[in-house]
C-alpha positions in Angstrom: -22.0 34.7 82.6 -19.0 32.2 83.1 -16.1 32.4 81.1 -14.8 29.6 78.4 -11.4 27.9 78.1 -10.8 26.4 75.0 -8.6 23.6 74.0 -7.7 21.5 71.3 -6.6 18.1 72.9 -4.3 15.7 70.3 -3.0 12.7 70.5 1.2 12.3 70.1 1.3 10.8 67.1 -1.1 13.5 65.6 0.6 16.4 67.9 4.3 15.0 67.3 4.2 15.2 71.0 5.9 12.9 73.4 2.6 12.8 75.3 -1.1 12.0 75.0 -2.0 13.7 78.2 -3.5 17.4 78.4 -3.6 19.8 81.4 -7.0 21.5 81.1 -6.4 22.9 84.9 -3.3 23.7 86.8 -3.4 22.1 90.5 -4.0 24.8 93.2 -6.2 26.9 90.8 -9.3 28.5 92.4 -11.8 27.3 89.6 -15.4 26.4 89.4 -16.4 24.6 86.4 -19.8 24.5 85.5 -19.6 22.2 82.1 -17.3 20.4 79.7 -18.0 19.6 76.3 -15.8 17.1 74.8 -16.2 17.3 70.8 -14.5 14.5 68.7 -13.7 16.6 65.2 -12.2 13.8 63.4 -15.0 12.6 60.6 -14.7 8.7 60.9 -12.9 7.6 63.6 -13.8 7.1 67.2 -11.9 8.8 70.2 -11.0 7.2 73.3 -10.9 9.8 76.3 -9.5 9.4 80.0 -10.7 12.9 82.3 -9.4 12.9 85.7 -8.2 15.2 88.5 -4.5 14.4 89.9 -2.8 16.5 92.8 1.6 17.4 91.9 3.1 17.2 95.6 6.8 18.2 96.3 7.0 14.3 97.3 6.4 13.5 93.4 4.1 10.5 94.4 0.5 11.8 92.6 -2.4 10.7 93.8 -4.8 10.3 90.3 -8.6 10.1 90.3 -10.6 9.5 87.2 -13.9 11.2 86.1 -14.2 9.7 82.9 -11.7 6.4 82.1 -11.4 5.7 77.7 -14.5 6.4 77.2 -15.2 6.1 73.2 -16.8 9.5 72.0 -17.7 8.4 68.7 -16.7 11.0 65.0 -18.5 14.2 64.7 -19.9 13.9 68.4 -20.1 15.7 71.2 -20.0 15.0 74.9 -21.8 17.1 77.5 -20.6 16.9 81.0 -22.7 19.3 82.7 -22.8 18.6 86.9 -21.0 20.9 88.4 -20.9 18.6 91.6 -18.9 16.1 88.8 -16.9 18.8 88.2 -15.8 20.2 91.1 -12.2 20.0 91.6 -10.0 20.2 94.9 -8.1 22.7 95.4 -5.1 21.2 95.6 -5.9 19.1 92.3 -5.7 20.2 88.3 -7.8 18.5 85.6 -6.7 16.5 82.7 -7.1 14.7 79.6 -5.4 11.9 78.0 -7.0 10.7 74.6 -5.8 7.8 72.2 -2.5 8.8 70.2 -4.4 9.2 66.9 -6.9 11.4 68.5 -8.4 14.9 68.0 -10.6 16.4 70.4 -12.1 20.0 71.0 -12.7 21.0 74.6 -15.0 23.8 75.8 -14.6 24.2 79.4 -17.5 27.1 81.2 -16.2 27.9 84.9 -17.8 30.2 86.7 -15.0 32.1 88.7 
């Protein structure tokens, strides 16, 4: 059975953040993710979502790869990313997501170790 991380991914004008980006997985974490569910809760309006993988070196220049890059997950959907080939993330690596500054998501993330 894996095990679930769960977060709820806002926007800074909705989080009163300074900062629309999310870090779902640290870098140099031993994880294997399995699937993501991305879950826009807001009832009318559309979410735009970036998903990528970007490495934090002592050198402070970041190398940044995206999986998914504003794509629109439209209200009271949900989307399934479910490859765990997709999903695999270098070690050296952590996962993130940056959505629109209005937005609301819900994130289910399986890994399974």
């Amino acid at each position: 059975m894996g095990l679930y991380l769960n977060y709820n991914v806002k926007g800074k004008s909705v989080s009163g953040g300074t900062s629309n980006t999310t870090e779902l997985v640290t870098p140099n974490a031993t994880v294997s993710l399995s699937s993501l569910t991305i879950t826009n809760v807001h009832a009318s309006n559309d979410a735009t979502v970036t998903l990528f993988i970007q490495d934090d070196p002592t050198s402070g220049s970041t190398s940044t790869y995206n999986i998914l890059k504003t794509v629109t997950v439209p209200a009271k959907t949900t989307l399934l990313l479910d490859n765990a080939n997709m999903l695999r993330i270098p070690i050296k690596y952590g996962l993130y997501m940056t959505v629109g500054a209005s937005d609301t998501v819900d994130v289910l993330i399986v890994k399974t170790r």
